[in-house]
C-alpha positions as CSV (number, residue, x, y, z in Angstrom):
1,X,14.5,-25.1,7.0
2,X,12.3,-22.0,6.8
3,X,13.4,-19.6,3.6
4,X,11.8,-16.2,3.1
5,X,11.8,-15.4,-0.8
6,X,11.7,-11.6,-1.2
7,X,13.0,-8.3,-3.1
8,X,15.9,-7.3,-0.8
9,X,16.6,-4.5,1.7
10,X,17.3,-0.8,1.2
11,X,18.1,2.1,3.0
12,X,16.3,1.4,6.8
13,X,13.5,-0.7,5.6
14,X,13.7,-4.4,5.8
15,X,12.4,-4.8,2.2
16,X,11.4,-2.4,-0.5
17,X,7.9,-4.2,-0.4
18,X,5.8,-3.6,3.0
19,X,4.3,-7.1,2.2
20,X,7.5,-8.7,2.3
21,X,8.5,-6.7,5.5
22,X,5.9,-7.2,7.1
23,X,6.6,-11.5,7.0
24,X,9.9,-10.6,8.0
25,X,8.9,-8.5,10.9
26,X,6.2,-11.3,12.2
27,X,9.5,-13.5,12.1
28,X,11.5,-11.5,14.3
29,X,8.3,-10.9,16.9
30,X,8.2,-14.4,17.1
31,X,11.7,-15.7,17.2
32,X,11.2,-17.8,14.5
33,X,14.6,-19.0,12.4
34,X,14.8,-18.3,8.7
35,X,16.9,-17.6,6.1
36,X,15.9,-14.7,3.1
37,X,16.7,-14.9,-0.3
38,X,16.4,-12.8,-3.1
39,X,13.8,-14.0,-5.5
40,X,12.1,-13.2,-9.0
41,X,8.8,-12.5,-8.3
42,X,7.4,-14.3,-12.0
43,X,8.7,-17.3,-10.6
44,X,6.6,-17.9,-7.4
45,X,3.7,-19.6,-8.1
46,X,1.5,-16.2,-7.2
47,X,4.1,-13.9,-9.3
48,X,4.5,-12.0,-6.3
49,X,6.6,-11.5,-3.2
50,X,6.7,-12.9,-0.5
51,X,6.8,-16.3,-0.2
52,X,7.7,-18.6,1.7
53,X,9.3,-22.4,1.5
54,X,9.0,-24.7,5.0
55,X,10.3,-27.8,4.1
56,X,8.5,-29.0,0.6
57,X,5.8,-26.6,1.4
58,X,5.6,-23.6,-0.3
59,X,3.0,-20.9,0.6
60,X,1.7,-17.4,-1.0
61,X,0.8,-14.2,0.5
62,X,1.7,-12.3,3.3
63,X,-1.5,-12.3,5.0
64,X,-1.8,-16.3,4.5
65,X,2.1,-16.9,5.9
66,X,1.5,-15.2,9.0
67,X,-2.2,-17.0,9.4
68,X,-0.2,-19.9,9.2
69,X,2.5,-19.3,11.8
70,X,-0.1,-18.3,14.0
71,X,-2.0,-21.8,13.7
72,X,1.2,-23.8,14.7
73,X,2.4,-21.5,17.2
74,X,2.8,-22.1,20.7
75,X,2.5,-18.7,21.5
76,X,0.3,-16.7,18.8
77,X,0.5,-13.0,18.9
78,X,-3.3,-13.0,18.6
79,X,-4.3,-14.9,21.3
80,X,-6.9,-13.9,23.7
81,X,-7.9,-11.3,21.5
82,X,-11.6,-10.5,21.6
83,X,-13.9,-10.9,18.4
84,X,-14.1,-6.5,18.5
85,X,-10.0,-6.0,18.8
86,X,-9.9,-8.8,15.7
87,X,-12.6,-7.1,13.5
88,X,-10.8,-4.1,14.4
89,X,-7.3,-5.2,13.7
90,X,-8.8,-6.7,10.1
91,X,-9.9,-3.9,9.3
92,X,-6.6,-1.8,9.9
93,X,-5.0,-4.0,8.0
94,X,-7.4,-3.7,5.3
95,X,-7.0,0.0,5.7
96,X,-3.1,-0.3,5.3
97,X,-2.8,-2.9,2.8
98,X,-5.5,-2.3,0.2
99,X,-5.5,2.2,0.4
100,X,-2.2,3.4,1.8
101,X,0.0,0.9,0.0
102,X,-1.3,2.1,-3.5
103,X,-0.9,6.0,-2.2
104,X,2.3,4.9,-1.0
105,X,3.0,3.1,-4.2
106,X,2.4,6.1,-6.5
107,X,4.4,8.5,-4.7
108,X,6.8,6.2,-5.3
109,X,6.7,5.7,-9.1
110,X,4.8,8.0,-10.0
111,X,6.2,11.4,-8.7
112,X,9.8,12.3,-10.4
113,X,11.4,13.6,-8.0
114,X,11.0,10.5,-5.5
115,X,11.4,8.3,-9.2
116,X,14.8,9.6,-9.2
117,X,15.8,7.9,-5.8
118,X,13.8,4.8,-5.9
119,X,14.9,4.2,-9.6
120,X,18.7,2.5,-8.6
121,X,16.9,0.7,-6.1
122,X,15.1,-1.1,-8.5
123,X,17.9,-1.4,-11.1
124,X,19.8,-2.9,-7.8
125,X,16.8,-5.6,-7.4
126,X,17.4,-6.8,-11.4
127,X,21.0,-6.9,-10.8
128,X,20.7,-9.0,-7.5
129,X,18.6,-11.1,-10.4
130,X,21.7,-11.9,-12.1
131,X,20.2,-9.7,-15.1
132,X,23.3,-7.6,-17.1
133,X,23.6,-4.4,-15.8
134,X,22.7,-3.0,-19.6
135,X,19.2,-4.0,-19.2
136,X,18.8,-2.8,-15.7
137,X,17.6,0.9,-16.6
138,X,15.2,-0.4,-19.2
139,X,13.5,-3.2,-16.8
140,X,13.3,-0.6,-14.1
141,X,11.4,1.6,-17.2
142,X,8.7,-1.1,-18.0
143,X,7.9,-1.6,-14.3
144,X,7.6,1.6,-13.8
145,X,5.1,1.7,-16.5
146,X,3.4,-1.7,-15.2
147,X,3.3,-0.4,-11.6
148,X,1.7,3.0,-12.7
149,X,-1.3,0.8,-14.7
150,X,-1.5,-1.4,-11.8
151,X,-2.2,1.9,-9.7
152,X,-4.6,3.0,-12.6
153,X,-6.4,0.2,-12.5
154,X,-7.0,0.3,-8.7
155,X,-8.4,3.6,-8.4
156,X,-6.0,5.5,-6.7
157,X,-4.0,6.5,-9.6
158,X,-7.0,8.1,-11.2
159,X,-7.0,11.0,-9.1
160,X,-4.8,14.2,-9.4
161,X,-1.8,14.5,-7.4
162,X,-3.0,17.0,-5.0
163,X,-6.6,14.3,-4.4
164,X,-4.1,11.4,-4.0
165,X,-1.8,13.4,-1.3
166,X,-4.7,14.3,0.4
167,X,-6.3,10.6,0.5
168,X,-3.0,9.3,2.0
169,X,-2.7,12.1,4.6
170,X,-6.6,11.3,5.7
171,X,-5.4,7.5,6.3
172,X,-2.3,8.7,8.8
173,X,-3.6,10.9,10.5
174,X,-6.7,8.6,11.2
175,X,-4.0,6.0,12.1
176,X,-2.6,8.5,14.6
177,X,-5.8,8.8,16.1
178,X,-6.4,4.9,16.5
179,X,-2.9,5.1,17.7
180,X,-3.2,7.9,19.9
181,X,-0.1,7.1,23.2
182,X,-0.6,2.9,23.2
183,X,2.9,0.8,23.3
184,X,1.5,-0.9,20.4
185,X,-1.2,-0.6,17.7
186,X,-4.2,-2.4,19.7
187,X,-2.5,-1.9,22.7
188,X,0.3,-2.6,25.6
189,X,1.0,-6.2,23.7
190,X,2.6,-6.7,20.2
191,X,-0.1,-8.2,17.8
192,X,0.1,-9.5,13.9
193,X,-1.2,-6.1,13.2
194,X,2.0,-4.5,14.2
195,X,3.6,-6.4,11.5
196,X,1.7,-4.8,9.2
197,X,1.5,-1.2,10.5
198,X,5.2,-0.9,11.5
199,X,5.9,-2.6,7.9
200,X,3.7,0.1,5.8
201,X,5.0,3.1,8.2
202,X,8.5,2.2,7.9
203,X,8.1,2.3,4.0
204,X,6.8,5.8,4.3
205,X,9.2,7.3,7.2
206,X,12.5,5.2,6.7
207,X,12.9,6.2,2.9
208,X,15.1,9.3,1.9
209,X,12.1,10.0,-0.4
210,X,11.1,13.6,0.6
211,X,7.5,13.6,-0.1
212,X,4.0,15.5,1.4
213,X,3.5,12.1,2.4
214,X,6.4,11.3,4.7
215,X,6.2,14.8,5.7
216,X,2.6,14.2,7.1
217,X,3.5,11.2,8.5
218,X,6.5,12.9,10.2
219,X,4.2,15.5,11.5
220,X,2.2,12.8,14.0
221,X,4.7,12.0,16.4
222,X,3.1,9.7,17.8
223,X,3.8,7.5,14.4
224,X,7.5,8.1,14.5
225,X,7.9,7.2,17.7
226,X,5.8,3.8,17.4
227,X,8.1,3.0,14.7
228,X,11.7,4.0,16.6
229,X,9.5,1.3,19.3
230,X,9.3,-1.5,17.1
231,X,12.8,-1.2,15.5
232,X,13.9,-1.7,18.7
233,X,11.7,-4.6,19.3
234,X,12.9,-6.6,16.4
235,X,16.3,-5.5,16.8
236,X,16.5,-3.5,13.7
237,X,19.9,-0.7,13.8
238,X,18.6,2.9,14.1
């Protein structure tokens, strides 16, 4: 039995982490059988989401879970990809997971006006927890406040608002580009890479957040319609 441990769905994304949506959507690509679960992230062995349990094996990181589903699959979403479209692919990934998931991640807890929206989605996480519902506004506080140091830490977060709008509409609109009319991000067949982009766009676009950011992302069509693709291709309502 194969168990995805993650944070939980809201509004049209599959999870409120792009790293745990992204598994999830590398799951559905492939067919593969699994049941999610609602997990505290302290408790896995990383402290972070996802992770997944296959049998008495338990593995870490979204980027490690998928290698390994490729490795044992009959049918890996990678193959017959050239050394170029793989450097290429990396390095997209790279691009989403490591720069637009921290810009992405600010606007998110930083900004009050998006705060006040994604706040009950976090009280609802502690309260899937099992946590009393008296503590929930003051957990969703200190994350907050551990998120926003996180981001500090990084880099991003030590920009001004205005720099760190500007970095995130930079990386869309060069993902547009890249993009340009393909089925898919390296081409006419679904890749791993598609997991990731679709997973990091949907967080973005799918979001009732009204942001500059969604609103750039809104304003390359070409993004929106990728992602209207791949709900359809993993079967998610739109």
């Amino acid at each position: 039995m194969l168990t995805l441990y993650k944070y939980g769905s809201v509004w049209d994304v599959l999870d409120i982490s792009p790293f745990c949506s992204k598994v999830e959507v590398y799951f559905r690509l492939q067919k593969i059988d699994y049941t999610a679960q609602i997990a505290n992230a302290q408790k896995s062995p990383k402290q972070k989401l996802p992770t997944v349990r296959l049998e008495d094996r338990v593995i870490c990181d979204s980027s490690v879970i998928l290698a390994h589903f490729e490795s044992i699959s009959d049918h890996p979403l990678d193959a017959g990809m050239s050394p170029l479209e793989l450097s290429i692919a990396q390095a997209y990934r790279a691009l989403f997971e490591e720069k637009l998931y921290f810009v992405a991640a600010w606007v998110r807890w930083a900004d009050d006006k998006a705060w006040v929206i994604y706040r009950p989605a976090i009280m609802q996480y502690f309260g899937q927890l099992g946590l009393p519902s008296f503590l929930h506004s003051f957990f969703a506080k200190m994350a907050r406040k551990q998120v926003l140091k996180s981001i500090h830490a990084q880099g991003i977060g030590r920009h001004s608002p205005a720099e760190i709008v500007a970095i995130g509409a930079d990386i869309l609109k060069a993902v547009s580009v890249f993009l340009a009319d393909k089925t898919y991000f390296m081409g006419e067949q679904v890749r791993t890479i598609d997991a990731t982009a679709y997973a990091f766009l949907s967080a973005i676009i799918d979001v009732p957040m009204e942001t500059a950011l969604k609103q750039t992302a809104l304003s390359l069509p070409n993004l929106r319609e990728y992602c209207e693709r791949m709900k359809r291709k993993i079967e998610v309502p739109t």
